[in-house]
N, C-alpha and C positions, 0 to 999 in steps of 0.2 A: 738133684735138680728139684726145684721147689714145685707141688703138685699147684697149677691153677685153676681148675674145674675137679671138683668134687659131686656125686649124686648125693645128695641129703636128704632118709629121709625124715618128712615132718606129716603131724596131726591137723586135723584140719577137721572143721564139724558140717558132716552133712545133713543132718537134721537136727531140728528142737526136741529136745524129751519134756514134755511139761508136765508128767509124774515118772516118777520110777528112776531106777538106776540106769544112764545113759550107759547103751552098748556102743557095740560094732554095728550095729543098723544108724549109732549117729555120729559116730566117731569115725572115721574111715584115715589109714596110712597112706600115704603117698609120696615119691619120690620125685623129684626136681634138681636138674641142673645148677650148680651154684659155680659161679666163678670167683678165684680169689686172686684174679691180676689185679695189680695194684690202679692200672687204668679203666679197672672197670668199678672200682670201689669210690664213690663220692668221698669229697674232701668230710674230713671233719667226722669220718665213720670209721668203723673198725671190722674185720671179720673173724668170727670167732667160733671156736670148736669147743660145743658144750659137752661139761663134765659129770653136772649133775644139773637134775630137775625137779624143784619141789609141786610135791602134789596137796592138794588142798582143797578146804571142804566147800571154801567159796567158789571154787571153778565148777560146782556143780549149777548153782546159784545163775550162772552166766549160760548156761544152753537150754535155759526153759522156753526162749523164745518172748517172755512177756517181763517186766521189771519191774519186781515187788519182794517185798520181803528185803532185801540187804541192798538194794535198787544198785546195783553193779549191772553197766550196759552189757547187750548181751552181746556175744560172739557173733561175728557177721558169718553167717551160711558161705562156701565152699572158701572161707578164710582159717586161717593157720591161730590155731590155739596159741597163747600167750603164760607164762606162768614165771614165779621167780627161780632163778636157776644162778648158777656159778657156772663159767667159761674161762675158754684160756685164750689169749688174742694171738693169731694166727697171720693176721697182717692188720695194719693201723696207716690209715690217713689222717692223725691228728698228734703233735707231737708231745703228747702227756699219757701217750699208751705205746708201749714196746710191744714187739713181737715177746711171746709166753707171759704176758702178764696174768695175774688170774683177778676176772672179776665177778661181780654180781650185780646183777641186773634186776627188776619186778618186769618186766615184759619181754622177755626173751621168747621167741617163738616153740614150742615145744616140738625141736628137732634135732638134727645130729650137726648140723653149720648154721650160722648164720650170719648177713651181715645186718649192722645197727647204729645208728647214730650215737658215736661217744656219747651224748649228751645225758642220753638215757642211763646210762653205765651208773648206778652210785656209787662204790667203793672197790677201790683194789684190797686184794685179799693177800696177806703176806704166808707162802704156805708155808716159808721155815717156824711162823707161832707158836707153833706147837698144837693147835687145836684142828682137830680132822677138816675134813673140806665139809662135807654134810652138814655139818654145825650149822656153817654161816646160812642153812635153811631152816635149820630147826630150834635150838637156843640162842642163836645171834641172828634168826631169822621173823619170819610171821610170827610163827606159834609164840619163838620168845618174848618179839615185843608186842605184841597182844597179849600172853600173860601179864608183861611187865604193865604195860596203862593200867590193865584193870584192877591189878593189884598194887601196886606204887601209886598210880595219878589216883584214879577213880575212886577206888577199894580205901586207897586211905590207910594202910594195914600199920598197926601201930601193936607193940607188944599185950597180951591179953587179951585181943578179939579173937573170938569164934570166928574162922570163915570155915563154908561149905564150897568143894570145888565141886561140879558136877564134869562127865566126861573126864574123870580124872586122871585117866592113864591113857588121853590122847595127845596128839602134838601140843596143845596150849595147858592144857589140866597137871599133864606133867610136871612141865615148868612152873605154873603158876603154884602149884601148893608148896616146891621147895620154896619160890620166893616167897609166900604168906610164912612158912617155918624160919625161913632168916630174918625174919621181920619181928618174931618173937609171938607170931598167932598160934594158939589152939587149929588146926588143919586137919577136917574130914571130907572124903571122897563119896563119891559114888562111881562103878564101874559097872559092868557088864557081864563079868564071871572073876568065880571066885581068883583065878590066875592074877587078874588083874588086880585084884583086893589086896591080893599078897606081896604083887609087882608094889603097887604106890608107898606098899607102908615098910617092906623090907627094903626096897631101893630108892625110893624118894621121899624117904620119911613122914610119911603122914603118921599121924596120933593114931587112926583108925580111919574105915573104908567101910561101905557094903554094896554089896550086887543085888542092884535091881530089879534084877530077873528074877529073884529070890526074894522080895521084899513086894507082900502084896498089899499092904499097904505104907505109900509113902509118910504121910501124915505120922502114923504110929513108929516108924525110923527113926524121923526128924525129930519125935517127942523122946525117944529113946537115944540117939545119938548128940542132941543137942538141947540138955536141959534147961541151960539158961539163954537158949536165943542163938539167933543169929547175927552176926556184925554187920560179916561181908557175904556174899553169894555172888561168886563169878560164874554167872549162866551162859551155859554152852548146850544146854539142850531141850529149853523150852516145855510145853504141853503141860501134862499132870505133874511133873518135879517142882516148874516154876509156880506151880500152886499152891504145892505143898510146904513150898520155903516160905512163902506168904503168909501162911499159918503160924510162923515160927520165927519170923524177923523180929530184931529186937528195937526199939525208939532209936530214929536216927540210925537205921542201915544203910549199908550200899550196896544195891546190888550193879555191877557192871558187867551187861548187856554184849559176850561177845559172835556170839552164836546162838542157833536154835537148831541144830544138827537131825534133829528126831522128826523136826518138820520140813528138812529142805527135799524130799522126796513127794509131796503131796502138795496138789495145787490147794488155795488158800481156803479155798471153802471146804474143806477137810481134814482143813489142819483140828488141833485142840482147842478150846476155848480154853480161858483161865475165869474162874467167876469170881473172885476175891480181891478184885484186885481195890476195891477200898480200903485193904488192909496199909496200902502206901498210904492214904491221906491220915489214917488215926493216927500210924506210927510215926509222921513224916521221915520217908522213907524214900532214899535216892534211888532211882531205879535209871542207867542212862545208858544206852547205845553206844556204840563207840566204833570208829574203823579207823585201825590204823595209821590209812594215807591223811588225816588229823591230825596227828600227830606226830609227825615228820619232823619238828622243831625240836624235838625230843631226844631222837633216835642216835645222835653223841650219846647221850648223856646215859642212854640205855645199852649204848656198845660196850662205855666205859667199863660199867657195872657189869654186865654181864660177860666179858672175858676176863673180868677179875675173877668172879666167880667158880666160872669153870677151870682157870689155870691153880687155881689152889682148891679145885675140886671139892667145891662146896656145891656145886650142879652139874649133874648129871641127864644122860636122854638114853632113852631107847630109840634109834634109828630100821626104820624097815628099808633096808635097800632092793630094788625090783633092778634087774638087768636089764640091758639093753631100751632102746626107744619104744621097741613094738610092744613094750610090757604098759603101757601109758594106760590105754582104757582099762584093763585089769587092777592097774595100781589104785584108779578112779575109784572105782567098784568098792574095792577093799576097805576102802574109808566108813561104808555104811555096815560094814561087819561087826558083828558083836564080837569076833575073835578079834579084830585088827586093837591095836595098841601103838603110840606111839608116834614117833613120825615119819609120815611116808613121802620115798625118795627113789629118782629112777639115775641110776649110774648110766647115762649115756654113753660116755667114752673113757676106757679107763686113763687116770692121771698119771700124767710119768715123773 
């Protein structure tokens, strides 16, 4: 007999952190009723049993209370956290969704049920592809096409350029250097330990890597790691790096703007300065921001590509899977770690 009421539960933000890594003092679990009679489900909605939940650097972005820096509105106080996730539909009032479809969402509540307006839903996921479920969060997901703009549209990556990935053995850094390598670029990283030095260049082929931690001066790296310039620099993490690439851009670079990861823990008047930054006008030097939901019109043309890729295994990820829901603030956390790598993901319920 078909279960109609389910306890689900889901994340929900009790307070703003406006520095520091949000805990359990802002994040709080909670459990709620869900029904999934078919009369209590609005036409044109679906209810659906989450599989997996991507975790990411911009949801920190969204619980400072104040909108600045990536201006992504923030989370309404004692409301249910939103993130991109894969589900599998459990029952459907709308007839272009079957019971067990699997899909993907960008606002899916970050909980163990939920129901949602088809509308929202973008893509059904076919699971016999061959490609794992995670994926479609992490290289057919954010991090991939954020890689892919800023290294395809933005980046401009044409065989011969020098590009610098920075954060390079994180969800987007990963992907974007093998993309800069199939593009026919010279590709160096910056990481966080040496683990990670070793991760980029024996598993995602970069040219070479170094860790920052270990480098006390960037300037003197960048002169030693990139003798003749730089092309592209896909920044992900702001402060003294982005200064130092400043130094070292070569006539007519790009740098594409897709993060500042080192600064989303500190409110704005503490962040870094960069003082060089005339170095854009001598070189003219494209330096340009970029988010995603921008670039929507795209996102075929980046799927195309990037599951060609992976099925003839020209790309590769490191996925971090966290279990269960209640592992959500911790998965959070883990983002700001010098250990963490890769892309982080919470297996809500497992697939059958």
């Amino acid at each position: 007999m078909a279960v109609n009421v389910v306890e689900s539960k889901e994340w929900y933000l009790a307070g703003y952190a406006a520095e520091g890594v949000p805990t359990t003092d802002h994040l709080t679990l909670r459990s709620v009723p869900l029904s999934f009679s078919l009369d209590s489900i609005p036409d044109a909605h679906v209810a659906v049993q989450l599989l997996f939940i991507s975790v990411d650097p911009y949801l920190r972005t969204r619980m400072r209370g104040q909108e600045d820096g990536l201006y992504f509105p923030q989370f309404s106080l004692n409301q249910v956290i939103t993130a991109f996730g894969v589900g599998r539909v459990m029952r459907s009032k709308d007839e272009k969704y079957s019971e067990g479809d699997i899909v993907l969402n960008a606002f899916f509540p970050v909980a163990e049920y939920c129901v949602v307006p088809s509308s929202v839903l973008i893509r059904k996921i076919d699971p016999e592809a061959g490609i794992p479920l995670p994926e479609y969060l992490s290289c057919l997901g954010v991090p991939g096409f954020a890689a892919w703009v800023g290294i395809e549209v933005l980046g401009e990556a044409k065989p011969g350029s020098n590009a610098f990935i920075s954060a390079a053995a994180g969800g987007v850094g990963m992907v974007a250097g093998q993309l800069a390598k199939l593009k026919g670029c010279r590709v160096i990283g910056s990481t966080g330990s040496d683990a990670k030095v070793r991760l980029v260049k024996e598993e995602f082929g970069y040219d070479d890597a170094f860790n920052y931690n270990k480098e006390t001066d960037f300037d003197a790296a960048l002169s030693k790691y990139f003798p003749n310039g730089i092309d592209i620099y896909l920044e992900n993490v702001g402060g003294k790096m982005l200064e130092a690439v400043l130094n070292h851009v070569n006539p007519h670079a790009r740098i594409p703007v897709c993060g500042m990861i080192s600064q989303y823990n500190e409110i704005w008047t503490k962040r870094e300065g960069v003082r060089n930054l005339l170095n854009i006008v001598g070189k003219e030097v494209r330096m340009e921001g970029f988010l995603v939901g921008s670039y929507l019109d795209r996102f075929a043309d980046f799927t195309v590509e990037m599951e060609g890729y992976l099925k003839q295994g020209k790309i590769s990820s490191k996925i971090k899977i966290y279990e269960g829901i209640q592992s959500f603030a911790e998965s959070l956390g883990s983002l700001f770690s010098s250990s963490n790598f890769g892309k982080v993901v919470i297996e809500v319920n497992k697939p059958r």
